[in-house]
C-alpha positions in Angstrom: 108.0 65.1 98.9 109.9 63.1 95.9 112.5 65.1 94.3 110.8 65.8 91.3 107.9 66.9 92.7 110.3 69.4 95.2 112.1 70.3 91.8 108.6 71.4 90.1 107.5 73.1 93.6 111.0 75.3 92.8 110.2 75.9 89.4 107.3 77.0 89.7 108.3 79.4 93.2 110.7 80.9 90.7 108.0 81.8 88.3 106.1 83.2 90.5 108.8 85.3 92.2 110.2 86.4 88.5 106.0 87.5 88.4 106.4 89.3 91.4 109.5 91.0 90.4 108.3 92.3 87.2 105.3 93.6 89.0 106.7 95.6 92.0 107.6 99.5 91.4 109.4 100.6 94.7 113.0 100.2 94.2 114.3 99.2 97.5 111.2 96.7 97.8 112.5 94.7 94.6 115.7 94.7 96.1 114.6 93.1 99.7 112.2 90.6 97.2 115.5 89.3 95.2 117.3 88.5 98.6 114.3 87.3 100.7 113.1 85.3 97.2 117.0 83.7 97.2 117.5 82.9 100.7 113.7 80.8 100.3 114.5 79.0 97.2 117.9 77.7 98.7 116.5 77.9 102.4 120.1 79.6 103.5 120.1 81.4 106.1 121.6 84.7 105.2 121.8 86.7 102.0 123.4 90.0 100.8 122.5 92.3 97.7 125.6 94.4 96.4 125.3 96.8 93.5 128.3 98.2 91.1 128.6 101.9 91.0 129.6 104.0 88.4 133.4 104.2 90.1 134.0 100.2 90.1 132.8 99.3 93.9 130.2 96.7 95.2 127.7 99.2 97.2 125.8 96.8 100.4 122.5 97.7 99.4 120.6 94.6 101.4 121.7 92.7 104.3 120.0 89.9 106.1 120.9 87.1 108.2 118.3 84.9 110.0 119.6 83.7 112.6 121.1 86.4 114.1 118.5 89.1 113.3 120.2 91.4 110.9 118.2 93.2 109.0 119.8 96.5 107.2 119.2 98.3 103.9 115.9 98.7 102.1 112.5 99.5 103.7 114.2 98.8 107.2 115.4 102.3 107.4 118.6 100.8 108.7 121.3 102.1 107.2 124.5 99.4 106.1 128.1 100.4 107.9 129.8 98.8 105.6 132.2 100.3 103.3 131.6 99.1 99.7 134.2 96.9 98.2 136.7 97.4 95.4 136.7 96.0 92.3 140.2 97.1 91.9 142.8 98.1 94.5 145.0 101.3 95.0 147.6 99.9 92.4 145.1 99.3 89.8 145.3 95.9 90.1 141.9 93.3 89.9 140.6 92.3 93.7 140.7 89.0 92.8 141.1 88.1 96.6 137.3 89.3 97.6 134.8 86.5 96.3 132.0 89.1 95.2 134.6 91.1 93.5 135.9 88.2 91.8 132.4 87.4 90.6 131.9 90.0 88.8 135.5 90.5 87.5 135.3 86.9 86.1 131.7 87.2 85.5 131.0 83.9 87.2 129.3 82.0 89.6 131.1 80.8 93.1 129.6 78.1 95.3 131.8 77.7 98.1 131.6 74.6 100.2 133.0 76.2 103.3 135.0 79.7 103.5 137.4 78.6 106.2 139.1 75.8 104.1 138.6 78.0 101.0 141.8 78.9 99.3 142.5 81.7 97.0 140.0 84.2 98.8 140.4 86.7 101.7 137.6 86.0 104.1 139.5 87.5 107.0 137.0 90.3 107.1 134.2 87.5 107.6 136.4 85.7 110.0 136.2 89.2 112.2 132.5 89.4 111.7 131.7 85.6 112.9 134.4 86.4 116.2 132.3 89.2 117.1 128.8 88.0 116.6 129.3 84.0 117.1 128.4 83.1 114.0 130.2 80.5 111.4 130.3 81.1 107.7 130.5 78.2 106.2 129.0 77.6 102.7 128.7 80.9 100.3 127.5 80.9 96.7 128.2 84.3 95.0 126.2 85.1 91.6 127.2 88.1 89.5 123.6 90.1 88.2 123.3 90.8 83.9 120.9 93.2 82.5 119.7 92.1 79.3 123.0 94.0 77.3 125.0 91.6 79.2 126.4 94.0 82.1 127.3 93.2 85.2 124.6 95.5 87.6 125.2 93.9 91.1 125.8 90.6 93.0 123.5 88.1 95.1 125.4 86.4 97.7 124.0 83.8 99.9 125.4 82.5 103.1 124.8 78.9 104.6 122.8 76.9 103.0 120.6 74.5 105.8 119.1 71.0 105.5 114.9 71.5 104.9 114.6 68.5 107.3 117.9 68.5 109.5 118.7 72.4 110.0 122.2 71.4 109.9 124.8 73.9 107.4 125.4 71.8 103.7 127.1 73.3 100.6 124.6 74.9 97.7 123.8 72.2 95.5 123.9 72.1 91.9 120.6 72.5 91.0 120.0 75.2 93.7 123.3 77.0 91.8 121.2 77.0 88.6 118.0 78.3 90.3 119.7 81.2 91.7 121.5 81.9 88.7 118.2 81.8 87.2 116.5 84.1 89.7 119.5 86.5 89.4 119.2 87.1 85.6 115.6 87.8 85.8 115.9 89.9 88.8 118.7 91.9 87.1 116.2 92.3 84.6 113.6 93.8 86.7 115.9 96.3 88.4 117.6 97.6 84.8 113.6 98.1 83.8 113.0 99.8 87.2 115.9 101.9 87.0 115.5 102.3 83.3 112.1 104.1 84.2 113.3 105.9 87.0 115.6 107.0 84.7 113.6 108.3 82.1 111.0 109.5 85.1 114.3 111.8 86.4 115.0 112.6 82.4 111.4 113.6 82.1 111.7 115.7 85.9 114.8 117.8 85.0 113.5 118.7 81.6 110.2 119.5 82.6 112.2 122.0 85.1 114.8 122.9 82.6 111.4 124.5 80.6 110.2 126.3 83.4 113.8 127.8 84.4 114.1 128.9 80.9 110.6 130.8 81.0 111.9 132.4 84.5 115.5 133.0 83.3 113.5 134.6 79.7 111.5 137.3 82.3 113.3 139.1 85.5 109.4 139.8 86.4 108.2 137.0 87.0 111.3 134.6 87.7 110.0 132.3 90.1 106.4 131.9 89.0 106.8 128.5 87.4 108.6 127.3 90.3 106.2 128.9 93.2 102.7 127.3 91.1 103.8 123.5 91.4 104.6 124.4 95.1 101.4 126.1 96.0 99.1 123.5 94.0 100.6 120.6 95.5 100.0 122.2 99.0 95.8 123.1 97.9 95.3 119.5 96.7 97.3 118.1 99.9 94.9 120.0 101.8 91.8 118.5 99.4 93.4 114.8 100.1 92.9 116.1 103.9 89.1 117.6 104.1 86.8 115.3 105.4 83.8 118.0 105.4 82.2 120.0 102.4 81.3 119.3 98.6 85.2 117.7 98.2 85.3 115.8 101.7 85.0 112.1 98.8 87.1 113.7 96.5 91.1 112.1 96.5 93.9 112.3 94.3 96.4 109.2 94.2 100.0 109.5 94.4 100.3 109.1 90.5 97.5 112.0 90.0 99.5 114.1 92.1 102.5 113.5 90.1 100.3 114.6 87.0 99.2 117.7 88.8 102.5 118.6 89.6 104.1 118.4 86.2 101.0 120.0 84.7 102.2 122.7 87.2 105.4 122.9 86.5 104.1 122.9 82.4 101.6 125.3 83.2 103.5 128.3 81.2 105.4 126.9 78.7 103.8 128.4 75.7 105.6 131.9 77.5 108.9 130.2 75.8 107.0 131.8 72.3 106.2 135.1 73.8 108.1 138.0 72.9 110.6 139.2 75.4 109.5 142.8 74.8 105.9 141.8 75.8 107.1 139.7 78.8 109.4 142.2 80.2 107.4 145.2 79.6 107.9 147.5 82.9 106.7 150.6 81.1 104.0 151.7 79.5 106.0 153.3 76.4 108.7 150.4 77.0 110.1 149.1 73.2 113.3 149.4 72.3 114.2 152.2 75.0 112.0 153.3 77.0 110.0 156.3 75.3 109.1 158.1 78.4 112.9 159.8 77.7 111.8 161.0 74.5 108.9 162.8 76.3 111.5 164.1 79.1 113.4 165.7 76.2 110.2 167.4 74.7 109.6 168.8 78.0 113.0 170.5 77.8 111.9 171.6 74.5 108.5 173.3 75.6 110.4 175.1 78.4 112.8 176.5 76.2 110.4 177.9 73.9 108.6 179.4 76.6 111.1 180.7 77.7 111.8 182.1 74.2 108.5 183.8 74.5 108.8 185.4 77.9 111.5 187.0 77.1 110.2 188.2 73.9 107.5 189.3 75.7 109.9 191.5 78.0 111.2 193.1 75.4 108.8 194.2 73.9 106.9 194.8 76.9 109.7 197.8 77.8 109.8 198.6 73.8 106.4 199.8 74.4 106.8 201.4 78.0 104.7 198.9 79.6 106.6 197.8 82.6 103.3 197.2 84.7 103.0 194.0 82.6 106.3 192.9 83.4 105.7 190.9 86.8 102.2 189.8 84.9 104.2 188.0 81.9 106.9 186.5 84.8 104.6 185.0 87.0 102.5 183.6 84.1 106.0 182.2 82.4 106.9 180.5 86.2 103.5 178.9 86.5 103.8 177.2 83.2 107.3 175.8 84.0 106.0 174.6 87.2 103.1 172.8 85.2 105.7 171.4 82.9 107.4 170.1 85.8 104.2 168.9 87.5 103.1 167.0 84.4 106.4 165.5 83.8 106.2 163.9 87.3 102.8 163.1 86.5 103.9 161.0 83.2 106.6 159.1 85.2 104.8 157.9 87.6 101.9 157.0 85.3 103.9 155.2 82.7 105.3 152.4 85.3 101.7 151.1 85.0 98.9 150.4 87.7 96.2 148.0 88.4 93.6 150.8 88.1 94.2 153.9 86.4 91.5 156.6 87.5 89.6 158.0 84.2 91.0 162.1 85.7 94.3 160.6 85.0 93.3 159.3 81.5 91.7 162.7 80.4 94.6 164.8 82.4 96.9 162.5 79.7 95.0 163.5 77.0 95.2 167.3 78.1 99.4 167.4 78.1 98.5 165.8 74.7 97.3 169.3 73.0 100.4 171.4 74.6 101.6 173.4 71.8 105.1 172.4 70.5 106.5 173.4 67.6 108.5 171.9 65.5 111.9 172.6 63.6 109.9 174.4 61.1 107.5 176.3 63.1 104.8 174.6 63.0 102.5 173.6 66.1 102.3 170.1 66.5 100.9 167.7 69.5 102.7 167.4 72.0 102.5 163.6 72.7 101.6 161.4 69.4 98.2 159.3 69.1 100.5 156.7 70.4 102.1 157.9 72.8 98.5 158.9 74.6 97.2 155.1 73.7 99.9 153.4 75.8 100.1 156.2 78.4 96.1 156.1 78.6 96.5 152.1 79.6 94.0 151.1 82.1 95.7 148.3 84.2 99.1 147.1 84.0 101.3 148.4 81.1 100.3 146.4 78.3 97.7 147.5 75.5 94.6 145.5 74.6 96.5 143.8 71.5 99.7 143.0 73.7 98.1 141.5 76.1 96.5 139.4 74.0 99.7 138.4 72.2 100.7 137.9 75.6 97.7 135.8 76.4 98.1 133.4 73.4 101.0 131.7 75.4 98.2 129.9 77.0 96.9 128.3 73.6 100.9 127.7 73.0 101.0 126.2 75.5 98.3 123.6 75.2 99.5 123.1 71.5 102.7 122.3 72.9 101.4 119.8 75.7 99.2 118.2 73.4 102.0 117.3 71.0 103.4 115.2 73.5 102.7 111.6 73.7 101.7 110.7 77.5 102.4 107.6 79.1 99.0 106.2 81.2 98.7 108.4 83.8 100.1 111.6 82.5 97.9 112.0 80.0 95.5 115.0 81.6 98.7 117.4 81.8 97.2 119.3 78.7 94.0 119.6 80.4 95.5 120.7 83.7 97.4 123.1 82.1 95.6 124.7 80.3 92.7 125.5 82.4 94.7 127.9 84.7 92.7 131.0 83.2 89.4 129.6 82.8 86.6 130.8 84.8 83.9 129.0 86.2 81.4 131.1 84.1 82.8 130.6 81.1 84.2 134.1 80.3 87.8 132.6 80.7 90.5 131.8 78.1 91.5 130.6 75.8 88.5 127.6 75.4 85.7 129.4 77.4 85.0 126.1 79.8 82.4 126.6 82.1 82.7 125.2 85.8 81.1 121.3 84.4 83.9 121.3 81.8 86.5 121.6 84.1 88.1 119.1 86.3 88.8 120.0 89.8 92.6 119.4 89.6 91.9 122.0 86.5 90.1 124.5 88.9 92.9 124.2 91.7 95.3 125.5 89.1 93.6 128.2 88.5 93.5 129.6 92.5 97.2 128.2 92.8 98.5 131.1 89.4 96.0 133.6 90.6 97.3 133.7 94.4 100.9 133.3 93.3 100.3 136.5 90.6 98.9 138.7 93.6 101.2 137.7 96.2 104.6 137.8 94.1 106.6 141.2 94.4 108.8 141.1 91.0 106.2 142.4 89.0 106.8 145.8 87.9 103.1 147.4 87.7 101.8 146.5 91.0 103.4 145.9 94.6 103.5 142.6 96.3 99.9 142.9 98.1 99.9 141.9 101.3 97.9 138.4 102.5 95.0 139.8 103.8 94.6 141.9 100.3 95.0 138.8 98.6 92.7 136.7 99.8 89.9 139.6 99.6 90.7 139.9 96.0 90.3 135.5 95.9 86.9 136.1 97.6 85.6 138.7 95.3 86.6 136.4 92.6 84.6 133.5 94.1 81.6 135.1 94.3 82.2 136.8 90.6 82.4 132.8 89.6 85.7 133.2 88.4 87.2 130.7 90.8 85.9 127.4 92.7 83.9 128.5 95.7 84.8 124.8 97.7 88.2 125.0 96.5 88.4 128.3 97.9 87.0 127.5 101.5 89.7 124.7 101.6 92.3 127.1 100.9 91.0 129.4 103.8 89.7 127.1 106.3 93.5 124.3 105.8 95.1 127.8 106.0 97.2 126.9 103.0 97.7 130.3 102.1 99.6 130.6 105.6 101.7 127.3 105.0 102.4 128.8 100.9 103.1 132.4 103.0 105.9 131.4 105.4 107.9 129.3 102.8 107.3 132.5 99.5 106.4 136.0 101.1 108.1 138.8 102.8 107.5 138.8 106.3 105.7 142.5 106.0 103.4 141.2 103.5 102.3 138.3 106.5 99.5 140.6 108.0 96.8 139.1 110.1 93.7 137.8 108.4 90.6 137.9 109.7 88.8 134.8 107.6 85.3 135.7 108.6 85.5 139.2 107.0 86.7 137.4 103.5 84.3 138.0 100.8 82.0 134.6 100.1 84.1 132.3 102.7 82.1 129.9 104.3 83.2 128.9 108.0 
């Protein structure tokens, strides 16, 4: 081969390798391609990769030596024992003495023709390393890596340059010098863009969780839900990857669609960072400002003292009129209302923390305490609890009214407002769909967009069964105690068959026993009872 030909052979390897650098993603794989890429344009035998870190030191990030069979740092899982080197010493003086040190301080090249008769430059630490494995160093050539603003990022150093047709150890020429410097700037390139997206990709990460610690942090009730969901959906579609029987056994998710599901996870509640924290932390019934149910103890009070106003009345004028027979009547009639008082008060206690079903005799035995006769500073009778007051207290399930809960709700529709505001990179650009499907049913009766099961994506569906377990198995909420596995996944069931969630979604979850793998890592250990699968409602062995 002439060398003109060889040099447009060269050329046109380093175009191809500058391709190949643009193109690869994994960070320790473009470092391992800028060494291996080096050490083949300049056929030397060994090669090493250094980085600068933030406190002035050239980190070994790749090592690799041919002839001896070193291969460390990278994809080799082999970590480097090195220490990294200086770029200033204890004093605070330059290391000018270390040749990749001196690159970089200098911001120049240096081809060395052979490091033993090198002057100027300590190699006694390569002197140690060539007595202990046999080797001999000879010809180095050092080139300092610039990102596009000019910065020094790392350092390519290549070790023994060898004759294509002789094998013996020359000096890098000139024109490899230039190639390598050549490879160096475009490689230092690639890695700024790399790390410039893993950058903005950790940015992007710590906000998205900033967002969901803030919802958490906003509500002691339900602290933990934004950061349990990503956990549990990424362990359902894990298990979906894995089926290889049933209506999702073709059905796969890549690594960057998992990465969508899980931010649209983490995302999934946002819009709760425009609820009000009087909805969100609600742990009463007659919860606003203070909790009214102390209002009520107080009229209690009030209605005991009057009646006991009236007994005593009643005594008196019971013996005014000579009727002591009617005095044990009109004192065990005046002790059986106070113990009613005191029965009803416990009554309203209990039945303002809020249930998941309130039984209609305890909605009409509200209403009842309602008409107790109280009067007021001027006399007059007056209800005892206001319309109110017997509204909240008369609450179904949970402790919010219809129209709270649907403020409450319309954190979902915030939340895909939000999302959609956003402008998505490819292959993040579903989140808002993901999202926002976590309380649509497959029916269509869901919220906020009333999708039916065709109009939802399965990564959509999963999300749904991944809030819905979390909800039932979490024990911060103040209506309802943490329900124990086995109640849980009887509720799921009913739910499948009431096509509110995915029917083969749910036989995944049951059958890759992810509830068991979510369980061990989230619940208490008394809420891990034994489940008996074929006795869930709708499951499918």
């Amino acid at each position: 081969m002439t060398a003109r030909n060889a040099l447009i052979k060269q050329l046109e390897d380093l175009n191809a390798i500058g391709i190949a650098l643009s193109a690869e993603h994994d960070h320790q794989r473009l470092l391992e391609m800028i060494v291996m890429s080096a050490k083949r344009l300049t056929n030397a035998d060994a090669g090493t990769l250094y980085t600068v870190t933030p406190d002035k030191t050239l980190q070994f990030e790749i090592v690799r030596t041919s002839s001896l069979g070193i291969a460390m740092g990278g994809t080799t899982g082999k970590d480097i024992p090195f220490p990294p080197l200086p770029l200033y010493l204890d004093d605070g003086q330059p290391n000018q003495h270390m040749v990749a040190a001196y690159a970089v301080l200098n911001d120049c090249t240096v081809n060395i023709d052979d490091a033993y008769a090198a002057e100027g430059f300590d190699f006694s630490g390569t002197r140690q390393f060539d007595q202990t494995t046999g080797y001999r160093s000879c010809s180095f050539l050092t080139v300092p890596m610039k990102n596009h603003d000019g910065d020094i990022i790392g350092v390519l150093q290549l070790i023994n340059a060898k004759d294509e047709r002789t094998g013996d150890i020359v000096s890098f020429s000139a024109s490899n010098q230039q190639l390598v410097e050549s490879l160096a700037s475009q490689a230092a390139i690639a890695l700024t863009n790399r790390q410039l997206i893993e950058g903005l990709r950790g940015l992007f990460e710590a906000f998205i969780r900033l967002i969901a610690g803030a919802i958490d942090a906003k509500s002691p009730y339900t602290g933990g839900h934004c950061r349990r969901v990503p956990e549990l959906a990424m362990m359902l579609a894990e298990a979906v990857n894995r089926a290889s029987a049933g209506p999702l056994k073709d059905f796969q998710m890549s690594g960057n669609q998992l990465d969508e599901l899980r931010i649209a996870a983490w995302l999934h509640d946002c819009g709760k960072i425009a609820t009000p924290e009087a909805l969100m932390d609600k742990p009463t019934k007659l919860s606003a400002i203070v909790d009214r149910i102390g209002v009520i103890e107080q009229r209690f009070a009030l209605l005991k003292k009057q009646a006991e106003c009236r007994f005593l009345q009643q005594q008196v004028q019971a013996i005014r009129d000579k009727r002591e027979q009617v005095l044990d009547a009109v004192a065990q009639e005046y002790a059986g209302w106070v113990q009613q008082l005191d029965d009803d008060l416990i009554f309203l206690r209990k039945v303002n923390e809020g249930c998941e079903s309130m039984p209609t005799e305890d909605q009409d035995r509200v209403r009842q305490i309602a008409q107790y006769p109280l009067e007021d500073a001027q006399g007059n009778r007056v209800n005892f609890l206001t319309e109110d007051e017997v509204y909240n207290l008369t609450i179904a399930s949970g402790t919010l009214t219809p129209e709270e809960r649907q403020v409450v709700n319309q954190h979902i529709v915030v939340t895909i407002d939000m999302l959609e505001s956003l402008p998505y990179p490819p292959g993040l650009q579903r989140v808002p769909e993901y999202a926002g499907g976590h309380h649509e049913r497959l029916d269509g009766r869901g919220y906020p967009r009333g999708l039916t099961k065709e109009q939802l994506s399965i990564p959509a569906r999963l999300m749904c069964i991944a809030d819905i377990f979390e909800a039932l198995t979490s024990g911060d909420r103040p209506y309802k105690k943490a329900k124990t596995l086995s109640e849980s996944l009887h509720i799921l069931g009913e739910m499948k068959l009431d096509q509110h969630i995915d029917p083969d979604l749910f036989d995944i979850f049951i059958r890759e026993k992810v509830y068991l793998q979510y369980a061990r890592q989230y619940l208490q250990p008394e809420q891990i009872d034994e489940v008996n699968e074929a006795a869930i409602p709708g499951y499918r062995l």
